[in-house]
FIGU-34172 format. One record per residue (C-alpha): residue number from 1; residue in one letter; x, y, z. Coordinates in nm, 4 decimals, padded with zeros to 6 digits, m for minus. Layout:
! residues N
+-----+------+----------+----------+----------+
!  nr ! rest !        u !        v !        w !
+-----+------+----------+----------+----------+
! NUM !    a !        X !        Y !        Z !
...
+-----+------+----------+----------+----------+
END
This chain:
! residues 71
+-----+------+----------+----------+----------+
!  nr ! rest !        u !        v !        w !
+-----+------+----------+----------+----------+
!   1 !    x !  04.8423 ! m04.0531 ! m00.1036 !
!   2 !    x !  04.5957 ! m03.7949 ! m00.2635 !
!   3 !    x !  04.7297 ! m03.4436 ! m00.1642 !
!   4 !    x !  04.4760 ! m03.2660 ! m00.3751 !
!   5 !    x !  04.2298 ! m03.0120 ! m00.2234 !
!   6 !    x !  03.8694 ! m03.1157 ! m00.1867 !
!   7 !    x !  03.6375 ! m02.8675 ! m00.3535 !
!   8 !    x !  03.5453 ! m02.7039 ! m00.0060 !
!   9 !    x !  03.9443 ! m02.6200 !  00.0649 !
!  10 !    x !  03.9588 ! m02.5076 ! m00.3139 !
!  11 !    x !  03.6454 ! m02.3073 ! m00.2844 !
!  12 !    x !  03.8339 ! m02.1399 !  00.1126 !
!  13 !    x !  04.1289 ! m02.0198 ! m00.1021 !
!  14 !    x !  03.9989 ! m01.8883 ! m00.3739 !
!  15 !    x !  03.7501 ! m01.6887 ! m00.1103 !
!  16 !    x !  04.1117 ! m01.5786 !  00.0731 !
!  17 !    x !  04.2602 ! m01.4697 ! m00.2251 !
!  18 !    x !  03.9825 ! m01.2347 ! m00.2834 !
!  19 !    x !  03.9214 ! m01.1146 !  00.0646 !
!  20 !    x !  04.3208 ! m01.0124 !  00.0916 !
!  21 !    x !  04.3666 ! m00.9130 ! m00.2371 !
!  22 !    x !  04.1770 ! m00.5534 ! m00.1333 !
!  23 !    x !  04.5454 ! m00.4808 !  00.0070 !
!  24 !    x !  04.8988 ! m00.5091 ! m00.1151 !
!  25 !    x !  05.0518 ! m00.6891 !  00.2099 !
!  26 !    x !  05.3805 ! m00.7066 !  00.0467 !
!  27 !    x !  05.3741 ! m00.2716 !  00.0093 !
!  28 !    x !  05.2085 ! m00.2445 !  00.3491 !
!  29 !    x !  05.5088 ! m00.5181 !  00.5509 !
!  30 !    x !  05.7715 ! m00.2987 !  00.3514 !
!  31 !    x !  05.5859 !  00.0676 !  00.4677 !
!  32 !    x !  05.6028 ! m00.0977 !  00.8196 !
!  33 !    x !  05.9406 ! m00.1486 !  00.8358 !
!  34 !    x !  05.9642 !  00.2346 !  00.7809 !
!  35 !    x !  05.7359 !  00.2756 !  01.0734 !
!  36 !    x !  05.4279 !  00.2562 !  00.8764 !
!  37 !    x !  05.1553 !  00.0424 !  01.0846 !
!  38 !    x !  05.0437 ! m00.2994 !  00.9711 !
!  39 !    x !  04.7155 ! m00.3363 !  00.8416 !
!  40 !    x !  04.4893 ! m00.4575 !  01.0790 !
!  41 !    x !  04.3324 ! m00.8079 !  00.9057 !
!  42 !    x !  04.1187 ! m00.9112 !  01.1862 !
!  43 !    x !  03.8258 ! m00.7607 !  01.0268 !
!  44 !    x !  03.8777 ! m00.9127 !  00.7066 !
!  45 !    x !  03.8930 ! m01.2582 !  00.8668 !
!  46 !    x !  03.5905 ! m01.2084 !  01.0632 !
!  47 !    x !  03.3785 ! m01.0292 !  00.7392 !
!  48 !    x !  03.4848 ! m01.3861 !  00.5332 !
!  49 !    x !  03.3296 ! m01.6083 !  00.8635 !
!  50 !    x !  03.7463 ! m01.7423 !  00.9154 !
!  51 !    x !  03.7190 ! m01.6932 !  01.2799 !
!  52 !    x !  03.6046 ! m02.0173 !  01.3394 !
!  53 !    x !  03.7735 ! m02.1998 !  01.1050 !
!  54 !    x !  04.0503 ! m02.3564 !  01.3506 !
!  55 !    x !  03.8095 ! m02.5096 !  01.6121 !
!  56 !    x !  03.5952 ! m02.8256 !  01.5532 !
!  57 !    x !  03.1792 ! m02.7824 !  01.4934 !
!  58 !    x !  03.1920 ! m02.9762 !  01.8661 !
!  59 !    x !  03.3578 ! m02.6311 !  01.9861 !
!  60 !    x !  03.1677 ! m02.3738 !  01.8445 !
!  61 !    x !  03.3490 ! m02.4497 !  01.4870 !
!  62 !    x !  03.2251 ! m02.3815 !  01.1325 !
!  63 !    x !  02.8628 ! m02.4365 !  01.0781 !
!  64 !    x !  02.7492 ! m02.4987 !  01.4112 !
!  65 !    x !  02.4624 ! m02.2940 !  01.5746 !
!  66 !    x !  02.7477 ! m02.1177 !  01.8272 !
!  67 !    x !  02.9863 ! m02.0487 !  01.5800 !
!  68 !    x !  03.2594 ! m01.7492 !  01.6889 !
!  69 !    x !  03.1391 ! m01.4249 !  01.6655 !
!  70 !    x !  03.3920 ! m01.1372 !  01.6146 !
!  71 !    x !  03.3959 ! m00.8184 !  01.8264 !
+-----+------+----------+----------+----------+
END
């Protein structure tokens, strides 16, 4: 069984690690258990087109005309 990634997964985490590097989520979960609120990565996901990542192109999934739209 091949378990490696195909170019288009390879190409989806390298695009994560650059979209939630702008934020230290290991400083911000620690701040938070102080009190401090969570940073809010909805709007990340939805600048880097992830909100329809989990649904099939038959459902509005990635690269179909009525992909989701964030709000």
């Amino acid at each position: 069984m091949n378990l490696a990634l195909t170019d288009e997964q390879e190409f989806l985490r390298e695009a994560a690690r650059g979209a939630l590097s702008r934020t230290n989520y290991v400083e911000a979960a620690r701040e938070a258990l102080e009190g401090a609120p969570l940073p809010d990565l909805w709007p990340a996901a939805c600048e880097a087109g992830w909100s329809g990542c989990s649904s099939p192109r038959t459902m509005a999934g990635p690269g179909s005309a009525r992909s989701t739209r964030c709000s």
